[in-house]
VEXSE-642353 format. One line per field, with one value per residue (C-alpha): residue number from 1; residue in one letter; chain; x, y, z. Coordinates in pm, 1 decimal. Layout:
<drenses>
nr: (NUM; ...)
rest: (A; ...)
kette: (A; ...)
x: (X; ...)
y: (Y; ...)
z: (Z; ...)
</drenses>
This chain:
<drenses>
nr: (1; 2; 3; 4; 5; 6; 7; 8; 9; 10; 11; 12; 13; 14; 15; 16; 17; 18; 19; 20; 21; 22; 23; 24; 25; 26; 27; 28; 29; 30; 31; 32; 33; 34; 35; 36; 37; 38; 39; 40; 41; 42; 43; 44; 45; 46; 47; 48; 49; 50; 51; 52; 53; 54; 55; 56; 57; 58; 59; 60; 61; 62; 63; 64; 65; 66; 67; 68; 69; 70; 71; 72; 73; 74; 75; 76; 77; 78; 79; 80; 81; 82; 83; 84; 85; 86; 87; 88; 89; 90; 91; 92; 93; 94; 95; 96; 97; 98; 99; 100; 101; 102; 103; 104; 105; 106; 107; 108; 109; 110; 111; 112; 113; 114; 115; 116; 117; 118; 119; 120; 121; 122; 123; 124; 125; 126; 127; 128; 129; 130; 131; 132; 133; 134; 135; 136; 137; 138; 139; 140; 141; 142; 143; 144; 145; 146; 147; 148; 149; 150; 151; 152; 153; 154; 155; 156; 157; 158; 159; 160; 161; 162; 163; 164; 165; 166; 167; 168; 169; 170; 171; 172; 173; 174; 175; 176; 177; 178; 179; 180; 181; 182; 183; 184; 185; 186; 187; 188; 189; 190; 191; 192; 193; 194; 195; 196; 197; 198; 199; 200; 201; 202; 203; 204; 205; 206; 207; 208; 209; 210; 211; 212; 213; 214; 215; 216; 217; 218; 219; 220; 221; 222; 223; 224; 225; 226; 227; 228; 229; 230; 231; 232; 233; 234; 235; 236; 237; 238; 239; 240; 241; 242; 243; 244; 245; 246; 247; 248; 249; 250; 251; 252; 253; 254; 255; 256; 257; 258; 259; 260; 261; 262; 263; 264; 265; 266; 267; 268; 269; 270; 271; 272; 273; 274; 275; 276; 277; 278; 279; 280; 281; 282; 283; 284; 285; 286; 287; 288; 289; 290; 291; 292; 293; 294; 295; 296; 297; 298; 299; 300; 301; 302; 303; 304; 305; 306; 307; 308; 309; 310; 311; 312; 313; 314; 315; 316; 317; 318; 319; 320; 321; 322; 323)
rest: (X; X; X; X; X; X; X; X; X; X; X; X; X; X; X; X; X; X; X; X; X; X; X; X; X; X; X; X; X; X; X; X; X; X; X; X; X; X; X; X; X; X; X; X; X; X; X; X; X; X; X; X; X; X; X; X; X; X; X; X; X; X; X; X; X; X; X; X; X; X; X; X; X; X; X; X; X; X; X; X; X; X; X; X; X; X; X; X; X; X; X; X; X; X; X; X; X; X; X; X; X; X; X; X; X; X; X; X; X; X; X; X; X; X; X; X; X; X; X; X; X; X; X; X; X; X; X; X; X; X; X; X; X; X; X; X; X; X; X; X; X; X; X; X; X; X; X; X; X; X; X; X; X; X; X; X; X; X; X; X; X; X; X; X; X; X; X; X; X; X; X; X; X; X; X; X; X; X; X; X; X; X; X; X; X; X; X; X; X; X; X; X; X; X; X; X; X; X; X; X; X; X; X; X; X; X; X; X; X; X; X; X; X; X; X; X; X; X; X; X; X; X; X; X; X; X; X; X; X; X; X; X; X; X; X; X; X; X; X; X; X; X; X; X; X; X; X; X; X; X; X; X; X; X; X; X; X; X; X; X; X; X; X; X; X; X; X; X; X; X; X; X; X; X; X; X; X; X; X; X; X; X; X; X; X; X; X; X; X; X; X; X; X; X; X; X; X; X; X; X; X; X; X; X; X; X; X; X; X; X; X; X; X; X; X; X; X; X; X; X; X; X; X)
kette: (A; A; A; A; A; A; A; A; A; A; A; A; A; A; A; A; A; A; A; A; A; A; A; A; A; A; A; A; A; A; A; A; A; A; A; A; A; A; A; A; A; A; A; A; A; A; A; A; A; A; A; A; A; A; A; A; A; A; A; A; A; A; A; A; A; A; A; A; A; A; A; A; A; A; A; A; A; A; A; A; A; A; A; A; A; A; A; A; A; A; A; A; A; A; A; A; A; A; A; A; A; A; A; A; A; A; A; A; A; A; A; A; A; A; A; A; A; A; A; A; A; A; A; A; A; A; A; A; A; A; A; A; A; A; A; A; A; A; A; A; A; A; A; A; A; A; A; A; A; A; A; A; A; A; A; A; A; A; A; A; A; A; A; A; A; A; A; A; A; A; A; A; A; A; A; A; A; A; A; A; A; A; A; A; A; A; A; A; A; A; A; A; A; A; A; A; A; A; A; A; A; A; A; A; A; A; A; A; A; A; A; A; A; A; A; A; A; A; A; A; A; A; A; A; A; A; A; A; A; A; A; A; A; A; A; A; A; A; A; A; A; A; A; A; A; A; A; A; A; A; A; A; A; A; A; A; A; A; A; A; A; A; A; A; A; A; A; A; A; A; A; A; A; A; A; A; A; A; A; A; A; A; A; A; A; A; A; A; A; A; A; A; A; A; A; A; A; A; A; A; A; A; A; A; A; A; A; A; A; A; A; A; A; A; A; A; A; A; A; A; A; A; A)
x: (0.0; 153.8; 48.0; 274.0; 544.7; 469.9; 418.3; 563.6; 355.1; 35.4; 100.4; 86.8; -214.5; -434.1; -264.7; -433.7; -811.8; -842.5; -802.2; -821.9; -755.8; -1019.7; -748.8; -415.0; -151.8; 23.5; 326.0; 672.9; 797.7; 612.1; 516.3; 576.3; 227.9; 98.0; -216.7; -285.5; -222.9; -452.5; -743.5; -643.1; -699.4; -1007.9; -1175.0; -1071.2; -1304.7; -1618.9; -1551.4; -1879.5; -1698.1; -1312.5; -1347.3; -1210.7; -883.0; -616.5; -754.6; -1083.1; -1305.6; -1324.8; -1637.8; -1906.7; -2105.0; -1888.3; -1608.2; -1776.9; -1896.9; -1563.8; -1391.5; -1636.6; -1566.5; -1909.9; -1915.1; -2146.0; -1938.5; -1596.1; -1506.7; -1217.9; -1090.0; -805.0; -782.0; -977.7; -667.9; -623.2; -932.1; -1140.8; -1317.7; -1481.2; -1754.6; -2100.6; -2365.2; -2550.6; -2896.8; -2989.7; -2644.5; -2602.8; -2418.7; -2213.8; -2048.5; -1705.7; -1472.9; -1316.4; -961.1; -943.3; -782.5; -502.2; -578.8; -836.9; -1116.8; -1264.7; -1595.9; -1457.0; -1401.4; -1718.8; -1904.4; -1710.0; -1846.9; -2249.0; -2045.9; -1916.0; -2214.2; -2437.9; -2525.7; -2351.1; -2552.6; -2384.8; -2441.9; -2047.7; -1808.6; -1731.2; -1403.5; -1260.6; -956.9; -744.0; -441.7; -232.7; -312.4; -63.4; -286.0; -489.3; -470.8; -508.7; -809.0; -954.3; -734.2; -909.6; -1227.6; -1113.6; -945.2; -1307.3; -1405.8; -1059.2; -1104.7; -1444.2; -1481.1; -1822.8; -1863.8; -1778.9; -1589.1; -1249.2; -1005.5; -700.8; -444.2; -197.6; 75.6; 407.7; 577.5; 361.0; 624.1; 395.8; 45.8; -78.8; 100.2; -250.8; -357.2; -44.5; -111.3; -443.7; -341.8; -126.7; 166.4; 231.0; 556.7; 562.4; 923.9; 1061.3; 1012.3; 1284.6; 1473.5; 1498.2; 1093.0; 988.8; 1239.7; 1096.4; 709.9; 784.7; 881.4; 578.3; 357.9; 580.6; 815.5; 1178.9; 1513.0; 1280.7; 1640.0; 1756.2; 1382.0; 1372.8; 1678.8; 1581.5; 1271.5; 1460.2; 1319.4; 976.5; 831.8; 489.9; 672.9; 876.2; 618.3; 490.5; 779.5; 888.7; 521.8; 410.0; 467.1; 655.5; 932.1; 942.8; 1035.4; 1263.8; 1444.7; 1474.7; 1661.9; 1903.8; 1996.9; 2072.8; 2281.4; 2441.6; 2556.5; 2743.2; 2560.9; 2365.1; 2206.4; 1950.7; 1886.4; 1740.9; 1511.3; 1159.6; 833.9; 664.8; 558.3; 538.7; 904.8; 1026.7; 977.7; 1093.8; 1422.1; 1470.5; 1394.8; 1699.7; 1902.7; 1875.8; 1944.4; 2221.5; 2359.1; 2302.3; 2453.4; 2769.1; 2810.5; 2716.1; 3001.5; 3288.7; 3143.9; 3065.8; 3225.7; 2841.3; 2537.4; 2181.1; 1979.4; 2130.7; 2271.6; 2640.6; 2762.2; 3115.4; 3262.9; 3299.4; 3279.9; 3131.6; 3027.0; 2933.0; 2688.3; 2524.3; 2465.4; 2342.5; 2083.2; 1990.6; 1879.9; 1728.1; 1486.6; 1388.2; 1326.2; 1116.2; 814.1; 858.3; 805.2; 402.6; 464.4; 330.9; 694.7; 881.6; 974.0; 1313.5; 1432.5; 1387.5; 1526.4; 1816.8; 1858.6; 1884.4; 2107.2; 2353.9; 2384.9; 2522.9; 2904.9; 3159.9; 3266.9)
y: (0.0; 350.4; 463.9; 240.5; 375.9; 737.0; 682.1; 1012.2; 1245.2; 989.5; 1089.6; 1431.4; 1430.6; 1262.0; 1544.7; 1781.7; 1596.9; 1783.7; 2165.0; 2070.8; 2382.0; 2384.1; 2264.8; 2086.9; 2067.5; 1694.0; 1755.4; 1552.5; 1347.6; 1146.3; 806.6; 845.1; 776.9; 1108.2; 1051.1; 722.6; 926.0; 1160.2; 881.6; 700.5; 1059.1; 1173.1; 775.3; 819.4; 1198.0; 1015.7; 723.0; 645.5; 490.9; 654.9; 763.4; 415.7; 483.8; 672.9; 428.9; 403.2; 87.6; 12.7; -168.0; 115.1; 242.7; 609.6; 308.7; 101.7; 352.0; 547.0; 205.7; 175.9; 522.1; 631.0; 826.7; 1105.1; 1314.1; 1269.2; 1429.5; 1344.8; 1658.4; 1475.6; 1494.2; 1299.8; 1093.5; 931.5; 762.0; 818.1; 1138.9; 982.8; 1134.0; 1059.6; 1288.1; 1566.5; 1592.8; 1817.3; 1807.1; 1776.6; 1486.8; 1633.7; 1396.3; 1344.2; 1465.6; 1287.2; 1302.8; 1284.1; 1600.0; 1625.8; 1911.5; 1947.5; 2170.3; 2451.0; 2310.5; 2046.0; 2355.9; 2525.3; 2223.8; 2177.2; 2493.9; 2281.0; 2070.0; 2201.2; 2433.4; 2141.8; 1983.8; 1706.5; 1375.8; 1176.5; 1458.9; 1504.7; 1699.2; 1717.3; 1638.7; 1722.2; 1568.5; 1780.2; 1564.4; 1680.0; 2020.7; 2132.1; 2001.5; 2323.7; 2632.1; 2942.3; 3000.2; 2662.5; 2781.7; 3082.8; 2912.2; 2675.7; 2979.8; 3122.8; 2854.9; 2811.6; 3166.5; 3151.6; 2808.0; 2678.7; 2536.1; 2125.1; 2168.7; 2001.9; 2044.2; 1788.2; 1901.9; 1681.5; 1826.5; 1672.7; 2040.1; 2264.5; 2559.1; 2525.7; 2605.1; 3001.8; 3184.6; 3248.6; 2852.3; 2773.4; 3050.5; 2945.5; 2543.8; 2402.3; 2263.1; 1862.9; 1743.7; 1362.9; 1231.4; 934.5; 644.0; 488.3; 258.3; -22.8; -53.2; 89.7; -224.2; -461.1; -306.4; -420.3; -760.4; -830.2; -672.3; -959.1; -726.7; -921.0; -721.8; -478.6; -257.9; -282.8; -78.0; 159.0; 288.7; 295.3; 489.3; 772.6; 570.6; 606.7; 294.2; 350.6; 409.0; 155.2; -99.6; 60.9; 20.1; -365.6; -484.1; -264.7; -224.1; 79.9; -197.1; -434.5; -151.8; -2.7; -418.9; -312.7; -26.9; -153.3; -464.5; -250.0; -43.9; -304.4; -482.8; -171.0; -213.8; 167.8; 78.6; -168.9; 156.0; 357.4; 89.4; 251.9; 122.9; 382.5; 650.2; 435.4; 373.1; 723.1; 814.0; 538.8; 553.6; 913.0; 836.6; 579.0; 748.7; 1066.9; 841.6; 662.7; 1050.2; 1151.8; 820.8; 887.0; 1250.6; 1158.7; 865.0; 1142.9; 1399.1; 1147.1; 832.7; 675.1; 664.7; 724.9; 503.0; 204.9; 188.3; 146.6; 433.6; 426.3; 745.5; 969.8; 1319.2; 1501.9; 1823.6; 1642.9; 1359.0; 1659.2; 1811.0; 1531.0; 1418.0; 1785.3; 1715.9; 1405.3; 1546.5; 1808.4; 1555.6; 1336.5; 1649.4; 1621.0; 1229.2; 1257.4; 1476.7; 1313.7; 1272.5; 974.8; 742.5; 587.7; 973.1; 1084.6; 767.1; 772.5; 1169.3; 1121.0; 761.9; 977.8; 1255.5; 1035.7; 1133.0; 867.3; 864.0)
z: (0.0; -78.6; 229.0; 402.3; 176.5; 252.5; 608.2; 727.1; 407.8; 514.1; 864.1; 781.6; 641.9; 886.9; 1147.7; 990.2; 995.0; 1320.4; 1139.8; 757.5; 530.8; 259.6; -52.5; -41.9; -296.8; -279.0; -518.5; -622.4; -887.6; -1107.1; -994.7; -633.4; -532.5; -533.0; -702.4; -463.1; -163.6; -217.8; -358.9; 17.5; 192.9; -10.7; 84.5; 428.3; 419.5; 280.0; 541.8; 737.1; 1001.3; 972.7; 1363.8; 1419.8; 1288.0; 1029.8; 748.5; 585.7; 695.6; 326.7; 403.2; 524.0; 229.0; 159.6; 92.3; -134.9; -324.8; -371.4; -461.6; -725.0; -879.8; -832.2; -507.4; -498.9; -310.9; -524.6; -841.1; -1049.0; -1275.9; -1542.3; -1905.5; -2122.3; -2191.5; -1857.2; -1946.7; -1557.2; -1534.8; -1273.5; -1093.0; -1124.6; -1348.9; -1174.0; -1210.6; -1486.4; -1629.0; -1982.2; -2151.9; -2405.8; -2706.0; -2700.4; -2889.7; -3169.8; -2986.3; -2663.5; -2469.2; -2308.5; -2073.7; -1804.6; -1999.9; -1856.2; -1876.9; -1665.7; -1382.1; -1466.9; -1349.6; -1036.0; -926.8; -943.8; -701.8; -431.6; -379.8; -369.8; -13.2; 78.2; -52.4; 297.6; 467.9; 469.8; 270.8; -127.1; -254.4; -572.6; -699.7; -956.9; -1130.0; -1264.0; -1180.2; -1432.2; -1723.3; -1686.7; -1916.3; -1800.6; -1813.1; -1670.7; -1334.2; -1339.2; -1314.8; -1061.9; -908.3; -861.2; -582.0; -406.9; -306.7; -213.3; -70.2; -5.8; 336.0; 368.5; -10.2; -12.5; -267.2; -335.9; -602.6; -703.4; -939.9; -1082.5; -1152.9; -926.9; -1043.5; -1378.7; -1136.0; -1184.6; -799.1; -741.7; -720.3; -509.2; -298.5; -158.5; -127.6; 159.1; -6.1; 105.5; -80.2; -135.7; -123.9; -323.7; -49.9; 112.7; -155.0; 44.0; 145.7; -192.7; -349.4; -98.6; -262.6; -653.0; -520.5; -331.5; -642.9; -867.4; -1018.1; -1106.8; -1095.6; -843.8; -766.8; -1139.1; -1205.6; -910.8; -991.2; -1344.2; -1286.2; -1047.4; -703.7; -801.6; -744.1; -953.8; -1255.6; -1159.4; -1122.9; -1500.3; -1652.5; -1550.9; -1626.6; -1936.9; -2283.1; -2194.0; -2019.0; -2310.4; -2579.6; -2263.2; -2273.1; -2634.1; -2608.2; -2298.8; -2525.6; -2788.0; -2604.3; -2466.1; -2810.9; -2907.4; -3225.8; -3287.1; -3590.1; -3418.6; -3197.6; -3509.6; -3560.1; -3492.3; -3601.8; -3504.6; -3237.6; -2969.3; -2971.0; -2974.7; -2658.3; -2488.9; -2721.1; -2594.1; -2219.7; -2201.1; -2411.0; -2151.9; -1891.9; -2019.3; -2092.3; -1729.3; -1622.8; -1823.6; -1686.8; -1339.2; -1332.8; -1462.6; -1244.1; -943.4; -974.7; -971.4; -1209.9; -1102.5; -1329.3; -1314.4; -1629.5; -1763.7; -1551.7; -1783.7; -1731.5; -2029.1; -2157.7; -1894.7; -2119.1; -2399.4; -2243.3; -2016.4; -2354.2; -2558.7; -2225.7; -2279.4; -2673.5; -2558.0; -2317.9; -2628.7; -2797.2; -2546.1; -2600.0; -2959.3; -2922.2; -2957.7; -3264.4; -3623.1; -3709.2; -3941.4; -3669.1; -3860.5; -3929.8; -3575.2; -3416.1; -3646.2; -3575.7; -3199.6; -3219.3; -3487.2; -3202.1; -2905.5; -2834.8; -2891.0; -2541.3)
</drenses>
């Protein structure tokens, strides 16, 4: 359970039950458990029975109903992409058709409707909690709009934020959340976590994913991992042609991840005398590996781009320094 991983940020939290401020901001690197944190803390607020302890029951009805994503008290605000908007319909809402592509921002209309929300009564006669990840994902003006009820916060509303690069959030957002910074977990415990969730090689992919042991768990059981394996082995034959090798889109931006990290690796071993990511941490050109991991995270936001797949992969193999 992430909680148990993020004892000290869970602890935290369930300190301030007794005097909660009407929004929090959970924030930290991707994959750290951010996101589950704040799902645990918003299921332990609808909890019919959470006077019993720091955890939710899980059993009562505000539990069963928030496990099954339809709690009438919860609302999810994510892009269409993450594929959840959960949150059941209000009454006299409209359903609207979807778009053809799915967005990758949180829409304004998405805000707008938040305000229905919180100014509702409670259905359990408790509070409403909205859930805003990754709070990043909004434009201006959508944070305007959400702006509009963190300033004026109706009475039981409860606001969780959770943000990978909260330096990207308007001042005015930040300014009127509590800021909770979630760590990376202990390496050991969070090591000890992949193997009981079946991960092999559970250091080998912590380190891999920067200690974050959600992506790590992502990367050694998705198809993000295999195309990773692909990459590694072909780093490790020395051979770069089989590098440049790119079906398509999908294998850019894994390409460009581990080619970063193999950069950082190699600057961090001259620089150091260790890598970070577990990689071959063979010392070389300090300058010139900082400046081709550089490139390579340009390129990682290009990645989603309609580009050819063999020009770009051979572009960013052809730039790797010698040594």
């Amino acid at each position: 359970m992430i909680s148990e991983l993020q004892s000290t940020t869970w602890s935290r939290l369930i300190d301030m039950l007794d005097r909660l401020p009407h929004a929090l901001l959970l924030h930290g690197a991707p994959g750290v458990g951010k996101l589950a944190l704040a799902e645990r803390f918003a299921q332990l607020l609808v909890c019919e029975k959470r006077a019993q302890g720091s955890q939710p029951c899980g059993s009562c009805d505000g539990c069963r109903w928030f496990l099954g994503g339809n709690h009438p008290d919860v609302r999810f605000l994510e892009p269409e992409t993450l594929a959840r908007n959960a949150g059941t319909q209000e009454e006299g809402e409209e359903v609207k058709a979807k778009d053809s592509k799915p967005s990758n921002q949180i829409k304004i209309d998405q805000t707008r409707a938040l305000g229905d929300f919180v100014h509702v009564v409670s259905h359990r006669g408790g509070r409403r909690v909205a859930i805003v990840h990754p709070a990043e994902d909004m434009n201006t003006a959508t944070a305007n709009s959400l702006l509009k009820n963190l300033e004026e916060p109706p009475a039981g509303a409860f606001f969780l934020l959770v943000s990978h690069r909260p330096a990207r959030l308007l001042p005015t957002i930040r300014s009127r959340c509590v800021p909770v910074p979630v760590p990376l977990p202990d390496s050991k415990a969070a090591a000890a976590w992949l193997t009981a969730q079946g991960v092999k090689n559970a250091a080998r992919w912590l380190a891999f994913a920067g200690g974050a042991p959600l992506r790590a768990l992502e990367y050694a059981t998705g198809e993000r991992g295999e195309a990773i394996e692909r990459v590694l082995r072909g780093i490790a034959s020395g051979n770069r042609a089989t590098l440049s090798e790119a079906k398509d889109r999908d294998d850019l931006e894994p390409l460009a991840e581990v080619l970063q990290k193999m950069a950082l690796d190699r600057a961090f071993a001259k620089l150091t005398g260790r890598g970070k990511y577990g990689g071959n941490a063979a010392a070389g050109d300090a300058k010139a590996w900082l400046a081709y991991a550089r490139a390579m995270g340009r390129h990682r936001t290009l990645t989603r781009h309609p580009l050819n797949p063999k020009l770009f992969a051979a572009e960013m193999v052809a730039g790797m320094p010698e040594n």
